[in-house]
C-alpha positions as CSV (number, residue, x, y, z in Angstrom):
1,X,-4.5,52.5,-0.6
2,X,-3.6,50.8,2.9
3,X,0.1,49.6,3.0
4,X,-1.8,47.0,5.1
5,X,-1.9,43.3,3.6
6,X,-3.7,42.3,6.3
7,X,-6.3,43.8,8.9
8,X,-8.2,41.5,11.4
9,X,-11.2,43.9,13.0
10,X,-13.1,43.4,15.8
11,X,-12.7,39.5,15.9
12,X,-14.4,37.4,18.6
13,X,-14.2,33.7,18.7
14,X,-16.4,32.0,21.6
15,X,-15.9,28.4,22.4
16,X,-18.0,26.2,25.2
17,X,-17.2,28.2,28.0
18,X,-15.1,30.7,27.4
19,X,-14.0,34.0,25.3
20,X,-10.8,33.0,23.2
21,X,-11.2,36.4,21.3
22,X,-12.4,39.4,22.4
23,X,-12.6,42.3,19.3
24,X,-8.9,41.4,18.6
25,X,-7.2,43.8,16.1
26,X,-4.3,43.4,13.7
27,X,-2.8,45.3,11.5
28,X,0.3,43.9,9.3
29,X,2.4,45.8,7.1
30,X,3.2,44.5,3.7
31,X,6.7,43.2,3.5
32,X,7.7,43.4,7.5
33,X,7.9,40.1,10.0
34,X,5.5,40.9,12.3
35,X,5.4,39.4,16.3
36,X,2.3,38.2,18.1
37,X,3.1,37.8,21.5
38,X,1.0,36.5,24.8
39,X,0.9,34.1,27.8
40,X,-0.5,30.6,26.9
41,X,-3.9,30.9,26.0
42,X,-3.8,34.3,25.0
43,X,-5.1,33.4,22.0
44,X,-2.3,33.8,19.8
45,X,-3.0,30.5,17.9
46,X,-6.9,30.8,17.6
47,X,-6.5,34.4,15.8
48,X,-3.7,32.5,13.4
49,X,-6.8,29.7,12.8
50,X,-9.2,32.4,12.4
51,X,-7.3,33.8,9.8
52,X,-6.0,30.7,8.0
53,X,-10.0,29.3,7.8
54,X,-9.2,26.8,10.2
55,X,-12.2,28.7,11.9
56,X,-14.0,29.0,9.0
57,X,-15.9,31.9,8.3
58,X,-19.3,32.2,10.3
59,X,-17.3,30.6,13.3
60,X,-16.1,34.0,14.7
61,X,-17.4,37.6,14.5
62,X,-15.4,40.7,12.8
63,X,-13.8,40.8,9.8
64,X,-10.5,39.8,7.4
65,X,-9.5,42.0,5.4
66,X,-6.5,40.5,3.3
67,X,-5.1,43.2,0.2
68,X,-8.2,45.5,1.3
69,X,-10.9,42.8,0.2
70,X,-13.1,41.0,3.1
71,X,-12.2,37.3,3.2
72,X,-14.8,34.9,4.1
73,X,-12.4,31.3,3.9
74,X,-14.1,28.2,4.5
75,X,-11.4,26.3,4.8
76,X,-7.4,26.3,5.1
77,X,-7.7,25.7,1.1
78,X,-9.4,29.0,0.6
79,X,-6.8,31.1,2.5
80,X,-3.6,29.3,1.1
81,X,-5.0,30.0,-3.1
82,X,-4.9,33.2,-1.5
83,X,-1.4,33.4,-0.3
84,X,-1.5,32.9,3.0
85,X,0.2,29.3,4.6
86,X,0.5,28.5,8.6
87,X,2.9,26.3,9.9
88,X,2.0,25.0,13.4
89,X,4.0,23.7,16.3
90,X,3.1,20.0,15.4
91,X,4.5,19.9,11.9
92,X,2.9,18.7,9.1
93,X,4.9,16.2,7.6
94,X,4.8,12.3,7.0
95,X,7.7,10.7,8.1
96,X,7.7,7.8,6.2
97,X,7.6,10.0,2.3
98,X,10.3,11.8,0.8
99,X,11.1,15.4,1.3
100,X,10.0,16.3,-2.5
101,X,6.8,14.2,-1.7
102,X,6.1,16.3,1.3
103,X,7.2,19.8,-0.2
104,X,4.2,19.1,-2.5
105,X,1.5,17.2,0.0
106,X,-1.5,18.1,-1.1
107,X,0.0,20.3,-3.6
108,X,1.1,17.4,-6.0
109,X,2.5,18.0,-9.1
110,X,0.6,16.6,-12.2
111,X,-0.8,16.5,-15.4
112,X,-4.2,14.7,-16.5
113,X,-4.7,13.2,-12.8
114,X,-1.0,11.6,-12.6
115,X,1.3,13.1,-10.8
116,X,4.3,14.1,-12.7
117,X,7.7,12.9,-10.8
118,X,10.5,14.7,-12.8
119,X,8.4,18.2,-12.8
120,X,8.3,17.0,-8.7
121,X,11.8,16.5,-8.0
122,X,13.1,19.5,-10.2
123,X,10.8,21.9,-8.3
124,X,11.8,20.7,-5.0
125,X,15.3,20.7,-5.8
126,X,14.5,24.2,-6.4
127,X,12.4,25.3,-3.1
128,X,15.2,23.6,-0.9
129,X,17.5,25.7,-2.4
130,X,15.7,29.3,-1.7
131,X,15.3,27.9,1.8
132,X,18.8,26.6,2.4
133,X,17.9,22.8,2.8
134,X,21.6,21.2,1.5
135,X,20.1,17.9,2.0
136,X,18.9,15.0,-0.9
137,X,15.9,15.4,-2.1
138,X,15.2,11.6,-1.8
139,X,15.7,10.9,1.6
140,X,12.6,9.7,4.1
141,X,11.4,13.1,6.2
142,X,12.0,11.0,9.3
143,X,15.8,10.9,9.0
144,X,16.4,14.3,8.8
145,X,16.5,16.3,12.0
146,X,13.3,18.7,13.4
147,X,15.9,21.8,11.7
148,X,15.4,20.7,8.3
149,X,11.7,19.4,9.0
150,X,11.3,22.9,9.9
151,X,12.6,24.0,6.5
152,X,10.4,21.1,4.6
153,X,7.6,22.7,6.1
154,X,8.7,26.8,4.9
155,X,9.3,25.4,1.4
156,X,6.0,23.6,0.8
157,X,4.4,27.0,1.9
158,X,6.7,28.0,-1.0
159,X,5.7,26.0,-3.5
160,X,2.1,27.3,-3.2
161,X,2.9,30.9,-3.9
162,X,2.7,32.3,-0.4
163,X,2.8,36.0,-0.1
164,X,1.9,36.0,3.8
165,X,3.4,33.2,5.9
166,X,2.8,32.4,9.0
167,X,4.6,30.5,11.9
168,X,3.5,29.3,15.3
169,X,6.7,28.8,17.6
170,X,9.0,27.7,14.6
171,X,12.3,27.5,17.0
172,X,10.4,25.5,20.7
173,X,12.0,22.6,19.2
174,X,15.0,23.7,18.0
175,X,19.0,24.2,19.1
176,X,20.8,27.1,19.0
177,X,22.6,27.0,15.9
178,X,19.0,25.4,14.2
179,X,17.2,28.7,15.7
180,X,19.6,30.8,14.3
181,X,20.0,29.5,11.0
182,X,15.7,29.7,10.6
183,X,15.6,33.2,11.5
184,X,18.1,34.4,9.0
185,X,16.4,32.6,6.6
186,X,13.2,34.8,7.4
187,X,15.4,38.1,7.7
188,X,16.3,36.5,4.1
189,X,12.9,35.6,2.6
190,X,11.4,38.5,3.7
191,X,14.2,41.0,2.1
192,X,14.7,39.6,-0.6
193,X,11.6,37.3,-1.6
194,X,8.9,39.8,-0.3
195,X,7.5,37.7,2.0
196,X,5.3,38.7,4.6
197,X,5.8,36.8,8.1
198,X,3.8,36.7,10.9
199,X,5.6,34.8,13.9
200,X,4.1,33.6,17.2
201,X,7.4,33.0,19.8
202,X,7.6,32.8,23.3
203,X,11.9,33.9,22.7
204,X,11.7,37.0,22.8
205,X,14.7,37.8,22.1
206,X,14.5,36.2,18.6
207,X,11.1,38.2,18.5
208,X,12.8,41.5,19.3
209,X,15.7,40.7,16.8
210,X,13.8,39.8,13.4
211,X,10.6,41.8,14.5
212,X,9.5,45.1,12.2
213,X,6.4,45.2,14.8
214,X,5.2,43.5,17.5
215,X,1.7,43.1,19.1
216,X,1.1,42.3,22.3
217,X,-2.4,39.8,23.5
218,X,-3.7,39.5,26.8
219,X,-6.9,37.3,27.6
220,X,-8.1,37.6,24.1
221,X,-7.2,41.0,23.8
222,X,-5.2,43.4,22.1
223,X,-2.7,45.1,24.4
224,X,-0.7,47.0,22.1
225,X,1.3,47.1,19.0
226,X,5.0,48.1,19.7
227,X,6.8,49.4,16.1
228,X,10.8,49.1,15.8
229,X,12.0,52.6,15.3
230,X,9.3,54.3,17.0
231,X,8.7,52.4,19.9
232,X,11.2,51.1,23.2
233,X,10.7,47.4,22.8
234,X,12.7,45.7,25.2
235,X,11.7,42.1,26.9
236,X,10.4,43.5,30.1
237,X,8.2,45.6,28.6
238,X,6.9,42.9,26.1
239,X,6.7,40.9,29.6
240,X,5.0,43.8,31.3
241,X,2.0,43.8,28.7
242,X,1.7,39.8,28.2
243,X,1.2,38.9,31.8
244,X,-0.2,42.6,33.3
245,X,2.7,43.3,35.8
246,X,6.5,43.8,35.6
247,X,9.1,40.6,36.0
248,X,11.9,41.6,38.0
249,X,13.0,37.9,38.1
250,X,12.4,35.2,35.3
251,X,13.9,32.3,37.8
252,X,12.0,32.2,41.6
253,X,14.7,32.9,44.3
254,X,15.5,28.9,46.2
255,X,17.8,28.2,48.8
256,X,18.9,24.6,48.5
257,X,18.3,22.3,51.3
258,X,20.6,19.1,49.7
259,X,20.8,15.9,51.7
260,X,22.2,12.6,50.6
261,X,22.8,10.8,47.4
262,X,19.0,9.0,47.4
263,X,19.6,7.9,43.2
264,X,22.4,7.1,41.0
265,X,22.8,5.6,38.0
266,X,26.4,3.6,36.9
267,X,27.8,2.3,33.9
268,X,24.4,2.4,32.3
269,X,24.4,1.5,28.2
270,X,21.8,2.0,25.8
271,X,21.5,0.5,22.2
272,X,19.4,2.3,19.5
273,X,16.2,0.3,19.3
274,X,16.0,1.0,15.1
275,X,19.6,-0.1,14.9
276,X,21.3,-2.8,17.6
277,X,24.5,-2.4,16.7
278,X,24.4,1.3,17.3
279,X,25.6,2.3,21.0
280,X,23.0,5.9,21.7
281,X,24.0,6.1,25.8
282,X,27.8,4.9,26.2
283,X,28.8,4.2,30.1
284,X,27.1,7.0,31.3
285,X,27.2,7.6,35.1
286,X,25.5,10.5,37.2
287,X,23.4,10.6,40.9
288,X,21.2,13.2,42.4
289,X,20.9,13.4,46.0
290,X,17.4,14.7,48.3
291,X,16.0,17.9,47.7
292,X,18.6,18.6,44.5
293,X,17.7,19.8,41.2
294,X,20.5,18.7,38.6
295,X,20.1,19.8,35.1
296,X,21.5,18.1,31.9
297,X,22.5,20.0,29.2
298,X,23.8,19.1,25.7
299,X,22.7,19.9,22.3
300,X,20.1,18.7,20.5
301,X,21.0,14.6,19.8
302,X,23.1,14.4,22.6
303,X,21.3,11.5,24.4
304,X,19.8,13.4,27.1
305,X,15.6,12.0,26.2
306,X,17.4,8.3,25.6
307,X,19.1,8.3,29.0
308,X,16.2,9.3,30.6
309,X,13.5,7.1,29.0
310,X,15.8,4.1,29.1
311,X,16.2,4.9,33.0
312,X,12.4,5.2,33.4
313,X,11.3,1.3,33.0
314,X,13.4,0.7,29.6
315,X,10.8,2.8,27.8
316,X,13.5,3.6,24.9
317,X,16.4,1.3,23.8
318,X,17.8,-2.5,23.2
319,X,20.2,-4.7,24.9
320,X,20.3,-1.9,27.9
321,X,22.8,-2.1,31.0
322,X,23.5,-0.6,33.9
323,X,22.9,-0.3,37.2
324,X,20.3,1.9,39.1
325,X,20.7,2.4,43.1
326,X,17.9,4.1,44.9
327,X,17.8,5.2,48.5
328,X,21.5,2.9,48.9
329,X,19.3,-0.1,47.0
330,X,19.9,-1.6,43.3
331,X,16.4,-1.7,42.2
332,X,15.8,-3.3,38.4
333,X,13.2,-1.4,36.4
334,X,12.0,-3.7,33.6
335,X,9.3,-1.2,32.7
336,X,7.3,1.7,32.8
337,X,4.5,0.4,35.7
338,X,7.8,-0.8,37.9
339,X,9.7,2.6,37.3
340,X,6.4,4.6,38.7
341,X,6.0,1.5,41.3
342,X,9.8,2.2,42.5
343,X,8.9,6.2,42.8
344,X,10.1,7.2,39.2
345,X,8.4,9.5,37.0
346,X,9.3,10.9,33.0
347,X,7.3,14.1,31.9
348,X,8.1,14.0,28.3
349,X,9.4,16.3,26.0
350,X,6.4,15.2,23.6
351,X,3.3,16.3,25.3
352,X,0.8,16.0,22.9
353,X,1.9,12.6,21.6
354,X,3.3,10.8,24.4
355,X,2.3,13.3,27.8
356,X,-1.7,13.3,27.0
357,X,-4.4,11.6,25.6
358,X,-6.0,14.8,23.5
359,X,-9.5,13.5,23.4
360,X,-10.0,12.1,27.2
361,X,-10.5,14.9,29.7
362,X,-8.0,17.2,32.5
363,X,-9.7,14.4,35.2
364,X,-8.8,11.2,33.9
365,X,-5.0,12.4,32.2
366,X,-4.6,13.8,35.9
367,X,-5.1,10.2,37.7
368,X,-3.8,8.0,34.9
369,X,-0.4,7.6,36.3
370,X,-2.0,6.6,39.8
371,X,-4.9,4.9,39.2
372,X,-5.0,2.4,41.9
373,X,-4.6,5.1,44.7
374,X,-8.3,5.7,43.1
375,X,-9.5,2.5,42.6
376,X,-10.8,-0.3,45.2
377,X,-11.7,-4.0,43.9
378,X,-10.8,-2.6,40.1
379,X,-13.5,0.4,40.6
380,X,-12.4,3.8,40.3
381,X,-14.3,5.7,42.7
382,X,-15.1,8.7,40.3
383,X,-15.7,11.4,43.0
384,X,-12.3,11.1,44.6
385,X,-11.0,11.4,41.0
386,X,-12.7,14.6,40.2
387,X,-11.2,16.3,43.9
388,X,-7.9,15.2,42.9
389,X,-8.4,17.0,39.5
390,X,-10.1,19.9,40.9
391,X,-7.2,20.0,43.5
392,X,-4.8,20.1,41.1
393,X,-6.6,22.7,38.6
394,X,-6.1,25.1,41.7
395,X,-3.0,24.3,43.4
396,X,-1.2,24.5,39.1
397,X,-3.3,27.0,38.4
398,X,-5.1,25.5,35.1
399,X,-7.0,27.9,33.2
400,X,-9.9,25.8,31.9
401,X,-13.7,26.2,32.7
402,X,-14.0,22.5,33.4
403,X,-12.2,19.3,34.2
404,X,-14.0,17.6,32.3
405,X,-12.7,19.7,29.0
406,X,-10.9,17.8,26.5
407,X,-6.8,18.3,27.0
408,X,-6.4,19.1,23.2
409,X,-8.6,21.8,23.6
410,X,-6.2,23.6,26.0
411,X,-3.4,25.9,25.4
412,X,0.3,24.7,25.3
413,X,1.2,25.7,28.6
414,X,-2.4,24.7,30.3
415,X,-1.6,20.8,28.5
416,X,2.0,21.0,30.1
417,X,0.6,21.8,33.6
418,X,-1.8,19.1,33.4
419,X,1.3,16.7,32.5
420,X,2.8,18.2,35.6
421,X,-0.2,17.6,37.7
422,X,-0.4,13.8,36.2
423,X,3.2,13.1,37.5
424,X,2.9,15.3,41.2
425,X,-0.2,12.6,42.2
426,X,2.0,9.6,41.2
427,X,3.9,11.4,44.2
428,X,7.4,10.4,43.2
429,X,11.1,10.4,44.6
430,X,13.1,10.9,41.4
431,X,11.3,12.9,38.8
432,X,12.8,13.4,35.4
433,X,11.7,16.7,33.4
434,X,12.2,17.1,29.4
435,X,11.8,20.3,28.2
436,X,9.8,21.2,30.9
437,X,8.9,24.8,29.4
438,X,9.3,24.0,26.2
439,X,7.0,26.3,23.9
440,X,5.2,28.1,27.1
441,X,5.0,31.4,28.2
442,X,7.2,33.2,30.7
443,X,4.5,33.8,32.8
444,X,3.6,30.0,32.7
445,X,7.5,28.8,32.7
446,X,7.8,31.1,36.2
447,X,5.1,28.9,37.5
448,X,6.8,25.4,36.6
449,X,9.8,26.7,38.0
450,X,8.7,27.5,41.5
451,X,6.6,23.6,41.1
452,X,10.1,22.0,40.6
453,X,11.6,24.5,43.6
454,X,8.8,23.0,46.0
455,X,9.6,19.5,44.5
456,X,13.1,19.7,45.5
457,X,12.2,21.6,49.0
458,X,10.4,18.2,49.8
459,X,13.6,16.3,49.5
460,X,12.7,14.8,45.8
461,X,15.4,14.7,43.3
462,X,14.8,16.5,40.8
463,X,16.4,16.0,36.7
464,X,15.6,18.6,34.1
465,X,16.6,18.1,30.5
466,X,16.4,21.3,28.9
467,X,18.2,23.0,25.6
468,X,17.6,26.7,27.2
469,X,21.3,27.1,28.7
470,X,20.0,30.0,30.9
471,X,16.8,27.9,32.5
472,X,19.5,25.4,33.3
473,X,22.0,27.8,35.0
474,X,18.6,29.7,36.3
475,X,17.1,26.7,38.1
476,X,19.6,23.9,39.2
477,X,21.8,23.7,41.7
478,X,24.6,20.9,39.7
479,X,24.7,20.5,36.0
480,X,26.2,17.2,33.6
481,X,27.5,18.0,29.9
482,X,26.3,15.3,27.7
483,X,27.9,14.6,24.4
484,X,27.4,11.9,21.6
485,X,26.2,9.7,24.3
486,X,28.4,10.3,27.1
487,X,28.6,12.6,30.3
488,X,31.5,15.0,29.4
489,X,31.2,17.4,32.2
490,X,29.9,18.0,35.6
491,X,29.9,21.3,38.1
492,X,28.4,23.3,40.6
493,X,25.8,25.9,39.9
494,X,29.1,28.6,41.0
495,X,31.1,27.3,38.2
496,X,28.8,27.1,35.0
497,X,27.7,29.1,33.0
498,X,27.2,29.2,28.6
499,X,30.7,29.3,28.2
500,X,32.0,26.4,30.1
501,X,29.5,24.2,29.0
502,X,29.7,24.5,25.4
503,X,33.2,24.7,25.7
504,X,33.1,21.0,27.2
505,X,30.5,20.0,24.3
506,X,32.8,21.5,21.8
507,X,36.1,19.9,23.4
508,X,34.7,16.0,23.0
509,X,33.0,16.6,19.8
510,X,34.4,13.7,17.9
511,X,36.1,12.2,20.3
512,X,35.9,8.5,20.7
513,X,38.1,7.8,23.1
């Protein structure tokens, strides 16, 4: 008998256009965490749907083998009475239900047709505790943090039996300590519960801690399968097979050309928009001058996404003051068509919700944020707009076989290059950029970091909000601490590093003075 519980043979998936699998194999070993690994349209997620009967079966060609016998699922229904549960990226979770009520979504709990509350809440009470969640079991999903939404989302796939669970890039949008604390509870689950995980991360160093094996997919292809024990597994090799050629350097080499403070921001205040009497940003002061890229670093809730949506034409918060001096003028940004009108632009954290519209097309999300450059007499003259796309798709490097393909059809690093190309032909002076790798490859984050080098080599000035510590040290040349709502910090590339920082974050924790 194999010690397999799974084996995925020969799979092929076509879609319009293009060859998302190409006679992909896996092999997973019962009771190990096992790594998939790739660039951004690798295919990583499409196997995961194949497998899960988001593809149903007759979609895709090869075969599913799960405990030796040929699964044919026609539906995520079919593989999770099986066993097997995928969480995604995007979790799935209502925000406005309890945490029981989501741990059993579509699993509910009941007897004759009514679903049985007490039997409910017990049960729960129960998952949270084999997944760590010290939280009530009452309280609405959306006032808990994206950690324990994370957790939710492993203990529903609990409470359906799940002997092989699957998750795609369960840490992109967590901190430190949150990252930490999930993969110890796989290490956990997987010791001790028997489960089976199979984890798709761009970190690889999480991947290479928690990892039994790791496989390796390039174009739709299997490169290899690297096995801890047997096999060197180190980053740049991982790194080596994902994108075809070695990395000597995950940051491109820039000599900073800095010129004059061209945008500050003093005594700004922010109120939370949910609750007004709650102060989020609290007399926070900062400036950036030409051709400077200054990071902001803080831990997750800090206030770093409020400051810079409140900045960016009052797109987040109440009762906000402030004052914002561009090029040595106060300019007054009452919203978002002023802020891109003065030479501001935001690329979100939140591409998929607030960065794209998923079911228009790369053309029109790539002129939306300058339309009237496009337009004459209220027209938009439709062959300028598809140049300015195509240009874009080339000069970014946008692997799609169209333009006119749907932005939700692309990859997570493809959708965040099309945000990126949205923002450049808006052709701002100040650009603010949240997370700007978050949940792409190294291969694609490489590429966004020499786009924000050129940015700052034009003179722009350049913000990037990021929870990676090392892309901050890697890419900008000044970095602010930011704390509970204030700036706690500020120095030179030559004088921060991990240390410093979250020595400052840990030093005014708490402190209200």
């Amino acid at each position: 008998m194999s010690k397999n519980i799974l084996e995925m043979r020969n799979i092929t998936k076509l879609f319009p256009g293009v060859k998302a699998l190409d006679n992909v194999n896996l092999e997973v070993k019962k009771g190990q965490i096992h790594a998939l690994v790739g660039e951004n349209g690798a295919g990583k997620s499409t196997l995961m749907n194949v497998l899960s009967g988001i593809y149903p079966y007759g979609t895709y060609e090869g075969d599913v083998l799960y405990h030796n016998e040929v699964c044919k699922f026609k539906d995520i229904k079919e593989s999770e009475r099986e066993g097997i549960a995928i969480i995604h990226q995007e979790l799935a979770l209502s925000p406005y239900m309890t945490v029981a009520e989501n741990i059993f979504l579509g699993n509910e709990q009941q007897t004759n047709g009514v679903i049985d509350w007490h039997d409910t809440n017990d049960k729960a009470i129960s998952l949270m505790k084999r997944v760590g969640l010290k939280i009530k079991h009452d309280v609405l999903v959306k006032n808990i943090g994206v950690g324990h939404q994370q957790l939710v989302e492993i203990a529903k796939a609990l409470g359906k039996n799940c002997e092989l669970l699957i998750l795609d890039e369960p840490t992109a949008a967590l901190n430190d300590n949150d990252s930490e604390h999930l993969l110890n509870l796989l290490l956990e689950l997987n010791a001790n519960q028997g489960i089976t995980c199979i984890i798709i991360s761009h970190k690889l160093h999480e991947v290479t801690k928690i990892s039994d094996e790791i496989t390796v997919i390039r174009d739709g292809r299997t490169i290899e399968t690297l096995v801890k024990g047997t096999d060197e597994i180190t980053e740049e090799r991982i790194i080596k097979g994902m994108v075809g050629r070695a990395m000597e350097n995950r940051y491109p080499e820039h000599t900073s050309n800095i010129g004059e403070i061209a945008f500050e921001v003093k005594d700004w205040r922010v109120y939370d928009p949910q609750d007004e009497s709650r102060l989020r940003i609290k007399d926070v002061s900062f400036n950036v001058r030409k051709g400077e890229i200054v990071g902001i670093a803080g831990l997750m809730g800090a206030g770093r996404t409020e400051l810079a949506m409140s900045i960016f034409g009052k797109a987040y918060g109440k009762h906000i003051t402030g004052t914002i001096i561009k090029d040595g003028k106060e300019v007054h940004l009452h919203n978002v068509s002023q802020a891109i009108d003065e030479g501001l632009a935001y690329l979100t954290e939140d591409r998929k919700t607030a960065g794209l519209i998923l079911i228009d097309d790369i053309k029109r999300n790539t002129s939306l944020a300058n339309l009237h450059k496009l337009s004459k007499n209220g027209v938009i003259d439709e062959i300028q707009e598809i140049q300015v796309a195509e240009d874009y798709r080339e000069k970014l490097q946008i692997k799609t076989p169209s333009i006119f393909q749907k932005a939700g059809n692309l990859s997570g690093g493809n959708q965040q290059k099309v945000c990126v190309a949205k923002w450049l032909f808006s052709d701002p002076d100040v650009l603010f950029l949240d997370e700007p790798t978050r949940g792409i490859d190294v291969g694609a984050k490489y590429e966004i970091y020499t786009i924000i080098n050129q940015l700052a080599d034009e003179g722009k000035c350049v913000v990037v909000i990021s929870s990676e510590l090392s892309e901050i040290l890697g890419i900008c040349d000044r970095v602010y601490v930011m704390n509970e709502g204030r700036i706690v910090g500020e120095m030179p590339r030559s004088e921060a590093n991990q240390e410093s920082i979250m020595t400052r974050i840990i030093q005014t924790t708490g402190n209200r003075k």
